[in-house]
N, C-alpha and C positions, 0 to 999 in steps of 0.2 A: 504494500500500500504506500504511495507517494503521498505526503501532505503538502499542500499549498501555503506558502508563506506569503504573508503580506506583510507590504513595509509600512510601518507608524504613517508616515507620511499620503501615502495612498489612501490607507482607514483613515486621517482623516478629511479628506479631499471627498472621497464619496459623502461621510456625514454631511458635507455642506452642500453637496449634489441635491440630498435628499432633506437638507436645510431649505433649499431657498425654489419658492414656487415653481411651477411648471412657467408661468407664464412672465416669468423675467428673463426667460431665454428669446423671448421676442422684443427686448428693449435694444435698437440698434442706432447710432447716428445719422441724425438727420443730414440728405443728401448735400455736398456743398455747391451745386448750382443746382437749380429751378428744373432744368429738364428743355431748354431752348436750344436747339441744334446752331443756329447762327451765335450765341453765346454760352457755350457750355457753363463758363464759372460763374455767370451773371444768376442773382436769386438763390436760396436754399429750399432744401426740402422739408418737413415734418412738422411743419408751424403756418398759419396763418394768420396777421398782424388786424388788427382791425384796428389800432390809434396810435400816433407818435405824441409822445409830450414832450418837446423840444424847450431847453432852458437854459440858455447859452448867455455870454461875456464876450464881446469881441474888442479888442484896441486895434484901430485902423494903422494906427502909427507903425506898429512890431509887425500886425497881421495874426496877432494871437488870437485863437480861439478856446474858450473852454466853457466846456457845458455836461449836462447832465440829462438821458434821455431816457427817457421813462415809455417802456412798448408795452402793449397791452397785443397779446397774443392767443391762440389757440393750438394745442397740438392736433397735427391731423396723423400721427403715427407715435408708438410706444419710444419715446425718445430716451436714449441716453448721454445725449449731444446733439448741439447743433450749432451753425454757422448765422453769424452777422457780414454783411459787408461793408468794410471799413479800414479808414486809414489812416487813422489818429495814435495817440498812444493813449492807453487804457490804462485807470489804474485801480477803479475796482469796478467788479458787476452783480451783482444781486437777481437770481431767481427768484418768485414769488418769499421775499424777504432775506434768504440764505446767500451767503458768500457763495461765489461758483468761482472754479477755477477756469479760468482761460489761457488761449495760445494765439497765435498767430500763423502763417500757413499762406502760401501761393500769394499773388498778387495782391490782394482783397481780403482775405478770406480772417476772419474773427471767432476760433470755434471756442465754444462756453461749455464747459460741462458742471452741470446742474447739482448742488448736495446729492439730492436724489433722484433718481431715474423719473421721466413724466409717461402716465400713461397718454394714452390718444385720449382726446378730447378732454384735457385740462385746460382750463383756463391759466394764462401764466405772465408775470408782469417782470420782463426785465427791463432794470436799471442798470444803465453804463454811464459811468463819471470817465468823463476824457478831456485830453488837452492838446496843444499843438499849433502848428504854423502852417496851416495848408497849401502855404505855397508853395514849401518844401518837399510836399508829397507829390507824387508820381506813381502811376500804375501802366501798363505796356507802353511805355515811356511819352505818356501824355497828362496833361492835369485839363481838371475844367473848371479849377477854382485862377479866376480870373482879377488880379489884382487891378486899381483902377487909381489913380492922384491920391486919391481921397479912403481909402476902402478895397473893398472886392464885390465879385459877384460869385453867386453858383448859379450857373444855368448850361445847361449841355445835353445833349443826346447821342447815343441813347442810355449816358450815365452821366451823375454830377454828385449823385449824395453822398460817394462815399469819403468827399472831401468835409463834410461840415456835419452828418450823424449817423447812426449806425442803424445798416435796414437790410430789409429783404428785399434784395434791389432788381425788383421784375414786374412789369406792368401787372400782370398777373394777380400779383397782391397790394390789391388798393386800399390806402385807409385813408382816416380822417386826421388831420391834422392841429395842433394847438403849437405855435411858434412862437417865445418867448425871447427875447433879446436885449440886452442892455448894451447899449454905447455911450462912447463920452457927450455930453453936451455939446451940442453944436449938429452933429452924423445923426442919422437918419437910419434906422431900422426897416427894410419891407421885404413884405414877402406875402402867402399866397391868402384869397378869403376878404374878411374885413378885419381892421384894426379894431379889437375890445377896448384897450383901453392906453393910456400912457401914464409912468407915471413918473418923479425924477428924485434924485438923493443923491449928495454928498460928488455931485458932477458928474453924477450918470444918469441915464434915459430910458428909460424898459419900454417897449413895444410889446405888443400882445397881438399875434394874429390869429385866426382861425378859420381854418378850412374844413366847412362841416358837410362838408360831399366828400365819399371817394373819390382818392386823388393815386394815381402813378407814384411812385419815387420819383423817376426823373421831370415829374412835373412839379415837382419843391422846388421854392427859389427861395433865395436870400440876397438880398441887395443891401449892401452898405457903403454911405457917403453921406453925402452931401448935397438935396436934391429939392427941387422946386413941386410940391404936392398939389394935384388941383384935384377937385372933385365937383361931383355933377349927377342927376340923374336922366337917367333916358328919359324918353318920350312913353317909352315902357314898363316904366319905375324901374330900370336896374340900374343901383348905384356903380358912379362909373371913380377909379381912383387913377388917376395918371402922375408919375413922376419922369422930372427931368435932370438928369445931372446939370449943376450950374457950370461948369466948364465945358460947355457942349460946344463953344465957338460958334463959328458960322453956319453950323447945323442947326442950334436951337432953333432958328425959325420953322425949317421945314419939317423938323421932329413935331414939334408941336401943331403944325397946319396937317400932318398924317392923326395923329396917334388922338388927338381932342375930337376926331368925326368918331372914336367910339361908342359911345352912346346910339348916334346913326343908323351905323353897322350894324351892330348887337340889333337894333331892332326893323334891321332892312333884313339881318340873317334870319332871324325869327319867323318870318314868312316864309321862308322855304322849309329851315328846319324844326319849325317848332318850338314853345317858349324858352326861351334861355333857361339853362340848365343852373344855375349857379347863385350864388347870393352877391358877388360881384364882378365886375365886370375892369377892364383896365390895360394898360402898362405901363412899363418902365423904360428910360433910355438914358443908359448908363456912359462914362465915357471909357468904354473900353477901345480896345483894336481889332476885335472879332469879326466877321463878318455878315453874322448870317442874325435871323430872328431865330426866337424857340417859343411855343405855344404852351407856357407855363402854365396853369392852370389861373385863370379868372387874373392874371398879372403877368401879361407878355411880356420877355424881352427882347428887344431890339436892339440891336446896333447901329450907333447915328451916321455906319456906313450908308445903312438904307435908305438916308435921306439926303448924300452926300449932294446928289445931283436935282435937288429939291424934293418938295412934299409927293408922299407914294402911298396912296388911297389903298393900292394893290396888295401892298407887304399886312397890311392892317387888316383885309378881309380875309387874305390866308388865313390868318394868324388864329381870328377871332374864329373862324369856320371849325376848327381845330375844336374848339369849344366844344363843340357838339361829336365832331369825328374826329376823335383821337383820346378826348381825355373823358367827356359825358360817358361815351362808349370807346373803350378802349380795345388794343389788339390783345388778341388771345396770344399770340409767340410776334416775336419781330418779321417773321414772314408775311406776315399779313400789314404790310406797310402802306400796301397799295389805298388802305379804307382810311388811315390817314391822312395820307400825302395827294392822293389820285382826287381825293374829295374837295379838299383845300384847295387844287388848283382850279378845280373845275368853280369855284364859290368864285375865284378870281376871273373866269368867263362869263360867268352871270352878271359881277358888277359891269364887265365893259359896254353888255349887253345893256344892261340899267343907264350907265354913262354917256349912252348913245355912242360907242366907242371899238363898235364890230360886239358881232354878235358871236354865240357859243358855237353856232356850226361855223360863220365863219373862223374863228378861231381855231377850230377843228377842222376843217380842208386847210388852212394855213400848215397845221404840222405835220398834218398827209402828207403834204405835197414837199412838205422842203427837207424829206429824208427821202433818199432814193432807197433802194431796194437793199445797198450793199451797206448801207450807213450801219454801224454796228449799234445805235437806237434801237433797232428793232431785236438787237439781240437779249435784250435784257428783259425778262418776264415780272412785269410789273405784279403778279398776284407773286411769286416767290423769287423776287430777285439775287438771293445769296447774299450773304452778311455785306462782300465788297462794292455792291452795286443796291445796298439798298435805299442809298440817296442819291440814286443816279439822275440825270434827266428823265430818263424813259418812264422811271417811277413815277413823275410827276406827270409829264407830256404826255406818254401813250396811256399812263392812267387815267388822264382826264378824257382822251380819244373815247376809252374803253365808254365811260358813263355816257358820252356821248349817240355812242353806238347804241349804249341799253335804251338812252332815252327815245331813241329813232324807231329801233326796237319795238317797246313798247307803249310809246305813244304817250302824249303828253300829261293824261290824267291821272296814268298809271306809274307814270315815272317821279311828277312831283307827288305823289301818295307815298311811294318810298323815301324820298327824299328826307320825306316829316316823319313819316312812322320808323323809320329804323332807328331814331335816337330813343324813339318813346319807345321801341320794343325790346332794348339793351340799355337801359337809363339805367347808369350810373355803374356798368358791369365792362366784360369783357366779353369779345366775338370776332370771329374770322373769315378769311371771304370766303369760306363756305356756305357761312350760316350767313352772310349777305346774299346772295346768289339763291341761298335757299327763301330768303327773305322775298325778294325779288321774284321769284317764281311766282311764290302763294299769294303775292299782290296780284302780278300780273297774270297767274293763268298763265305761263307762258315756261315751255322750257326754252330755260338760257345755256343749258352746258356749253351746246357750241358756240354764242358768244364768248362765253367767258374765257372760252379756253383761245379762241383765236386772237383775241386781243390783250388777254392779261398771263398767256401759256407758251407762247408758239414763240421760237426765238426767229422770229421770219416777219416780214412785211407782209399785213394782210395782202392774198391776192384783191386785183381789181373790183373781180363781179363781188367777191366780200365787202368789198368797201362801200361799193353804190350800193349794194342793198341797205347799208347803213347810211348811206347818204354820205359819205367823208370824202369820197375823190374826185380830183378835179375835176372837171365839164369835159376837159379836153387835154389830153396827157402832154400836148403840147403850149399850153396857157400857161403864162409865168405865173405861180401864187400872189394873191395880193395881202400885205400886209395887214392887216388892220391898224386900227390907229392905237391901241391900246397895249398891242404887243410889245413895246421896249417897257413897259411898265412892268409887265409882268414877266417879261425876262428878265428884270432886274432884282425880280426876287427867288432868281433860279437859287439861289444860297441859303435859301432859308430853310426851316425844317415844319 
């Protein structure tokens, strides 16, 4: 007879087998990006944020930032870790009141592990105290925290937060916002919603914003300086807040002859899309060097590039369009840039239409006709352009073709019915052009496949007979296109987002 020895150490290994639940064998780290094929690391997994409580200190002078962010979350999986993206230095964090130890990790990446393991569906409130100089930070060797004379900004796409707090940084996971700020007397605090309150001490200034609709990450901003505030309400009742850096120069004039028709817009876009989504309405024109606009959420920013060459109606209706398509209803992954971008510009074809300044079709045989067949335009698939070409032209250009074509399509009553209903049928969510397309059917009675796919799928120049049944190609393959008269407007806002 052989006896079997066990070693001390083994007997006690099994005890603790047979210690601790069946069901802590299912506690594993939450994924450290989102699950976005164009950004793998961008976003985490096992959590969903539903509020930031942002509560920061900034000196414009150094460019120090420090703050204190308080997330209200939900696990969606048995977590024993998970990831923040961020790029501050941390120096403590708190789970639902517990110290957690944390690390750092990859470009971004911030992972917490919790005293104790969270099941799925805890409610969980972490606090991160952090400090730093954001200017000095860098991730795939770019920053979009944006120093200015006076200040900074954060504004960038399709990342900016992980310069100034610490998130789950994927459209995906939208929440509401409370943004807290102190600068010295004299600078200026803004950012997204309406200002609660201000109040001042010992030679500082608090701002209080809040943003009480689901908001994107990369639709946070933060502006600091020194800036000229005006306010107003629409025709609509939506309060409108517009700021100007006072060092604008020779652009202050045109910045402000663009960006004070807000009020306008918001309530000229409102007939197409539907009431304004938002409690206010606005932007900002910082004096940075950047060059493009970003559809902030209810507080644009622009750069006073866009008015270099005078006042530009155009960059402003993009922007505000964006309201409704991109941040009201936002994209399900970055692939779906086209409901975006495709939409924004086409908002910008309706004004010229509005302006008496060429109308949508014409504007749409215009960009027919001035890419030939070989132009590599047509090679870019505005419904999944690839991470490198998702702020291509084509995304904007053949995207607005595309809507064009639906509209031709399916005829005018049926296409501004969509127009209005798809904000109100994803208000305040996420969706993709699928579930557009699918939207768009159940309107219209109408399968779309083969449009959608010939104009937002096909790296090719629609053929001809495709294009006149949409109405898009010339009269005559040999007639020069004629310009419209609104076109250099709105090619001057091909940089924007």
């Amino acid at each position: 007879m052989h006896r079997r020895i066990i070693a001390p150490g083994a007997l006690a290994a099994a005890s603790l087998m047979l210690a601790i639940p069946a069901s802590a064998a299912s506690y594993s780290p939450g994924a450290p990006g989102i699950g976005d094929p164009y950004y793998p690391a961008y976003g985490n997994g096992g959590y969903d944020v539903s509020h930031y409580d942002l509560r920061l200190q900034y000196q414009p002078a150094t460019d120090e930032l420090a703050g204190t962010a308080t997330i209200l979350a939900k696990t969606t999986q048995d977590l024993s870790r998970f990831n923040l993206d961020f790029l501050l230095d941390v120096s403590e964090i708190r789970v639902n009141g517990a110290k957690a130890t944390f690390a750092t990790s990859g470009q971004h990446e911030l992972e917490i592990t919790p005293k104790t393991p969270l099941p799925r569906g805890t409610p969980i409130t972490v606090v991160v105290r952090y400090s730093g100089v954001p200017s000095t930070k860098s991730a795939y060797g770019f920053t979009t925290w944006h120093r200015t004379p006076d200040g900074a900004v954060a504004a960038d796409e399709p990342e900016s937060a992980w310069w100034w707090f610490p998130s789950n940084d994927h459209p995906s996971d939208k929440a509401t916002y409370d943004v807290s700020v102190a600068v010295p007397n004299g600078t200026q605090a803004i950012s997204n919603g309406t200002l609660q309150s201000t109040s001042s001490q010992l030679g500082w200034t608090r701002y209080n914003w809040r943003q009480n609709k689901p908001q994107a990450t990369y639709l946070a901003t933060l502006a600091l300086g020194r800036f000229d505030i005006t306010t107003s309400t629409s025709d609509g009742g939506v309060p409108v807040i517009n700021a100007y850096s006072k060092d604008l120069g020779d652009n202050d004039g045109s910045a402000r002859a663009s960006v004070e028709r807000t009020g306008e817009i918001v309530d000229w876009l409102s007939g197409y899309f539907g009431p304004y989504p938002f409690s206010s309405a606005g932007g900002y024109v910082p004096n940075t060097t950047t060059g493009y606009a970003l559809e902030t959420q209810t507080r644009v920013y622009y750069s006073q590039r866009q008015f270099a060459n005078g006042a530009n109606t155009s960059v402003v209706v993009h922007e505000l369009a964006h309201q409704w398509y991109g941040d009201d209803v936002s994209l399900k992954g970055w692939k779906d840039i086209w409901i975006n971008e495709g939409f924004a510009r086409y908002a910008q074809w309706l004004w010229s239409e509005h302006e008496g300044e060429g109308t949508a079709q014409q504007l749409a045989d215009y960009v027919y006709a001035s890419h030939p067949a070989d132009d590599t335009f047509w090679t870019v698939a505005p419904g999944d352009p690839g991470p490198e070409d998702q702020f291509a032209l084509a995304v904007y250009d053949r995207g607005a073709l595309a809507i064009q074509a639906l509209r031709n399509e399916v005829g005018d009553e049926a296409f501004f019915a969509i127009l209005k209903g798809w904000p109100k049928e994803h208000a305040y969510g996420n969706a993709s052009v699928a579930d557009f397309r699918a939207y768009a059917e159940q309107v219209s009675g109408k399968s779309l496949s083969a449009l959608f796919d010939t104009w937002l799928f096909q790296p090719t120049k629609p053929a001809a007979p495709a294009a006149r049944s949409a109405s898009i190609a010339r009269a005559s393959s040999d007639a020069a296109p004629v310009q419209p008269k609104s076109w250099k407007k709105i090619a001057a806002t091909n940089d924007v987002h």
